[in-house]
N, C-alpha and C positions, 0 to 999 in steps of 0.2 A: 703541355705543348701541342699547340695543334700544326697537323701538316697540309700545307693546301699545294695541290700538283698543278701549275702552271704550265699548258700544253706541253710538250715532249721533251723540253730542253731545259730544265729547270727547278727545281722545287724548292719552295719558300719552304722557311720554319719560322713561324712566330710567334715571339715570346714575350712577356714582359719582364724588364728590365730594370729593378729598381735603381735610382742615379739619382743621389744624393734625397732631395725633398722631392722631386720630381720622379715621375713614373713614365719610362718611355716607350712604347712599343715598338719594337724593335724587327725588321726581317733579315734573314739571312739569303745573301746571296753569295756564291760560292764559298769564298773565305770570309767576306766580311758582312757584318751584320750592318744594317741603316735603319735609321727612323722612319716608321712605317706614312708620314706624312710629315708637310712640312712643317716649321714654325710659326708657332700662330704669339706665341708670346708677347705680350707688348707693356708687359710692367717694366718701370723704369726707364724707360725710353720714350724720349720726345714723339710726337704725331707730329709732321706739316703736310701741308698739302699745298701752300703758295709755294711757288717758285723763287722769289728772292731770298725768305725764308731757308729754302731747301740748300742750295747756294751756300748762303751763310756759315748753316749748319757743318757742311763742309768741310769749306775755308778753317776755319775751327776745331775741324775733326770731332765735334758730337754726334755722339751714337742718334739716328731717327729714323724714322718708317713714315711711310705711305700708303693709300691704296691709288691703284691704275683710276683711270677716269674711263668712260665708252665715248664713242664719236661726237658725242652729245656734252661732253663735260661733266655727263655726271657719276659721281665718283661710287665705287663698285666695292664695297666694303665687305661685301659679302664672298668674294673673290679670296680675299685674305690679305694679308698686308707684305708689303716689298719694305725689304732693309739695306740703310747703305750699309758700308762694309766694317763702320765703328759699330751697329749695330749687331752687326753678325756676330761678331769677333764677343760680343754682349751676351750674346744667349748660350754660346758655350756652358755646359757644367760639367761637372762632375762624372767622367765616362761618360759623356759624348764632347765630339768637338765639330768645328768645321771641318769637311773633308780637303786634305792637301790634292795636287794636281796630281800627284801619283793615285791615290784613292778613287780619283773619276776615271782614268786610264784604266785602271783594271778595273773597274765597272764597265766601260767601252767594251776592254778586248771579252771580258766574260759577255756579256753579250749581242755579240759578234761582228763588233769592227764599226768605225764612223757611221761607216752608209747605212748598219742596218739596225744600229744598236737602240736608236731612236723610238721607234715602234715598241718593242720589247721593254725597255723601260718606264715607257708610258703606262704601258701594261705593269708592271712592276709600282709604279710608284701612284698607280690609281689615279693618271691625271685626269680628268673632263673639264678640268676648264681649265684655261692660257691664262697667265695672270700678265702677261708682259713686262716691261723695265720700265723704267724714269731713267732718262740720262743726267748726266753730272750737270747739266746747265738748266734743269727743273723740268723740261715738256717730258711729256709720256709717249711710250711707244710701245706697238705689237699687243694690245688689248688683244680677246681673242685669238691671237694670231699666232705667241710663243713662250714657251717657257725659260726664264735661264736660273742658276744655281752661283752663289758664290763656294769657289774654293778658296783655303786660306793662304795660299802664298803670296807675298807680295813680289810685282814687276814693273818692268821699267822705269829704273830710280825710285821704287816708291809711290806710283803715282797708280798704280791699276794693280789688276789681281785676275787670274783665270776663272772664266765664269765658261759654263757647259750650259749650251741652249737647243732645246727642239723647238720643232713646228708643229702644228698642228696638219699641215699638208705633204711632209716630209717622214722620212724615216730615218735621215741623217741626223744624226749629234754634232753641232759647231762648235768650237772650242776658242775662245774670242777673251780680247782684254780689254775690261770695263774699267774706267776710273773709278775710284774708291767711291766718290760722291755719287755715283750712280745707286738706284734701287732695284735689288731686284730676290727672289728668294732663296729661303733657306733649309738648304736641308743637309741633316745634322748625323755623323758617324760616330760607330760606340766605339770607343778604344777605352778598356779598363786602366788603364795606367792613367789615361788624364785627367787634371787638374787642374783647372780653370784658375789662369795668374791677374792676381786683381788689377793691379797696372800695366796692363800687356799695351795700353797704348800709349805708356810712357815709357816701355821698352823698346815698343816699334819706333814711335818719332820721339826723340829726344825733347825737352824743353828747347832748347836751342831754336830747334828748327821752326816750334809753334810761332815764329811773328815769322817766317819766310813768305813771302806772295807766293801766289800759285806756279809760278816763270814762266817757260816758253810754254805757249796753248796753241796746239794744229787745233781750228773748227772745220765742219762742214758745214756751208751754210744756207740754208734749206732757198732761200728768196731767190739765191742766184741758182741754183743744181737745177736741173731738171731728167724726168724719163719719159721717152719718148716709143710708143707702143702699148700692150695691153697688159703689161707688167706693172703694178702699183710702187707707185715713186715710193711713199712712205717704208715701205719695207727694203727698197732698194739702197736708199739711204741711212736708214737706221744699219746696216750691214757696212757700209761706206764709215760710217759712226760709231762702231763700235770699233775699229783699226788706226781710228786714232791717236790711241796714246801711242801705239807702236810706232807710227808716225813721228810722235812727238819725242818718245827715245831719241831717234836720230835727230832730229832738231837741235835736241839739247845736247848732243854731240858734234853739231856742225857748228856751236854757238862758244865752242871749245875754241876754237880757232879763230870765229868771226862773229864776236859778240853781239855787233849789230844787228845781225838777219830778222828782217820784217820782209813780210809782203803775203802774196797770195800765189796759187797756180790753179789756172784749168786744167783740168782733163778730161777728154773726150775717152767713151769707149763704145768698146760692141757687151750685150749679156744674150750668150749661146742660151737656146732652148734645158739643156742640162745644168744653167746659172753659171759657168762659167764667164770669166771675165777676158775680151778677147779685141784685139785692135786697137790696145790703150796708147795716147799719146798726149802729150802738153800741148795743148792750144797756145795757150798763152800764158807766162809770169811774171813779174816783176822781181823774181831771186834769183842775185847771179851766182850762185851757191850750185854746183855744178853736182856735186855728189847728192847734195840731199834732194835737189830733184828726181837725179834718177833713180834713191832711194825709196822715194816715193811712191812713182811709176812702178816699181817694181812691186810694191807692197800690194798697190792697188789691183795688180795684174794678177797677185796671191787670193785675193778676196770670191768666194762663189756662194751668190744670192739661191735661193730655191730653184728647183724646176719649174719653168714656164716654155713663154713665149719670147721669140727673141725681141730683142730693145734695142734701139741707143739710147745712151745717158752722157750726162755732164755734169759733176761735181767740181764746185768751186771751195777750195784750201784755203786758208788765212793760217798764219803764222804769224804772231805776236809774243811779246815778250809782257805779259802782265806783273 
């Protein structure tokens, strides 16, 4: 067992780990031990890289992977590959599994809280390069620019899951929920007791539910939003974009009462120099749905993009029933 002393605060132990056919190297960080790198696995699982494709796959709930593309489209394989979340839930074996949302908490608080734990973990988990996400509707985002982690709990009816993301310019860890059909990485915790259950995704969604459509979908939608300053739109939105399922929780709670609800809302806001979200209001919507607006508003007001420069910005909502 070799020990390697991580500045003052810290010290790994790393070992190898035999799990099952697989051999995993494992670090310890306080109490719990992690995989010293992420999933690179891709036997049995689908590769796409189109987007209608990706979608599909989804809809369907088949396990598949990706790689991010660069500004250029061209696809960055070497980065390593992003899993949506049938996939994750895939590479599980034999003493390791996907980390629950309590698992990344006490990684946060061991290394020392939201704002700072980022830095540290970097360091910890060897990152140099950002591999970014694919959102659930197939485009990519945060190349370079960030990392995120699926954990395995499922939230908001089923439709998303906590995903733990850094920056590359940040020392902050954001804690955000991704739709399932989103891509993004994997890294994998030993718990000796587990046992990887071959139909865990006909435990999670019943057959029943496999012919359900998608139902109510909040988008943000890139053509109409805009940011206005020296803060880059695309990461502004992809932040805007990852709060949408929560969103869409209450949606499908408003749709409890008032089946009908379609439409859209603007909102105008301020982003403070510390990325906070400030002077948010409804320009304008077509829902006369009183509560979920100002649920909305409220969520949006929750949201804080990196530190920059200050902005205004405008995100346009759709609310459909697909």
């Amino acid at each position: 067992m070799k020990i390697i002393q991580v500045s003052l605060w810290i010290t790994i132990l790393v070992s190898l780990v035999s799990c099952k056919s697989d051999e995993s190297q494992t670090m310890t960080i306080g109490s719990q031990n992690w995989n010293i790198s992420n999933e690179t696995d891709t036997t049995g699982i689908e590769y796409i890289q189109d987007s209608v494709k990706w979608v599909k796959a989804a809809e369907d709930r088949r396990p598949a992977y990706c790689y991010n593309v660069d500004s250029k489209g061209k696809i960055k394989s070497a980065y390593g590959p992003l899993y949506n979340y049938y996939a994750a839930l895939k590479l599980q074996r034999t003493g390791m599994r996907l980390p629950k949302d309590s698992d990344w908490k006490q990684l946060v608080t061991s290394s020392g809280g939201a704002f700072d734990a980022g830095k540290k973990i970097k360091q910890l988990f060897g990152v140099s390069k950002y591999y970014g996400t694919r959102m659930s509707d197939g485009h990519f985002e945060g190349f370079n620019v960030e990392n995120s982690w699926w954990s395995s709990e499922l939230a908001l009816l089923k439709i998303a899951s906590t995903a733990y993301t850094i920056r590359d310019t940040s020392d902050y860890i954001g804690t955000y929920y991704y739709n399932l059909g989103s891509a993004l990485s994997v890294r994998l915790i030993q718990d000796l007791t587990f046992v990887p259950q071959h139909n865990i995704l006909d435990s999670l969604f019943p057959k029943q539910d496999n012919t359900v459509k998608l139902g109510p979908q909040v988008r943000c939608i890139d053509d109409s939003s805009y940011v206005r300053g020296e803060r880059n739109a695309v990461d502004v939105l992809t932040k805007i974009k990852s709060h949408t399922p929560e969103i869409g929780f209450y949606y499908k709670k408003a749709m409890n009462t008032s089946p009908q609800i379609q439409g859209y809302v603007r909102i105008n806001f301020q982003i403070a120099e510390d990325g906070s979200i400030t002077e948010a209001k409804v320009a304008n919507s077509n829902i006369s749905e009183k509560k979920l607006i100002e649920k909305t508003l409220e969520l949006i007001k929750y949201i804080n993009v990196n530190d920059g420069s200050t902005a205004e910005a405008s995100v346009y909502l759709t609310f459909k029933n697909d």
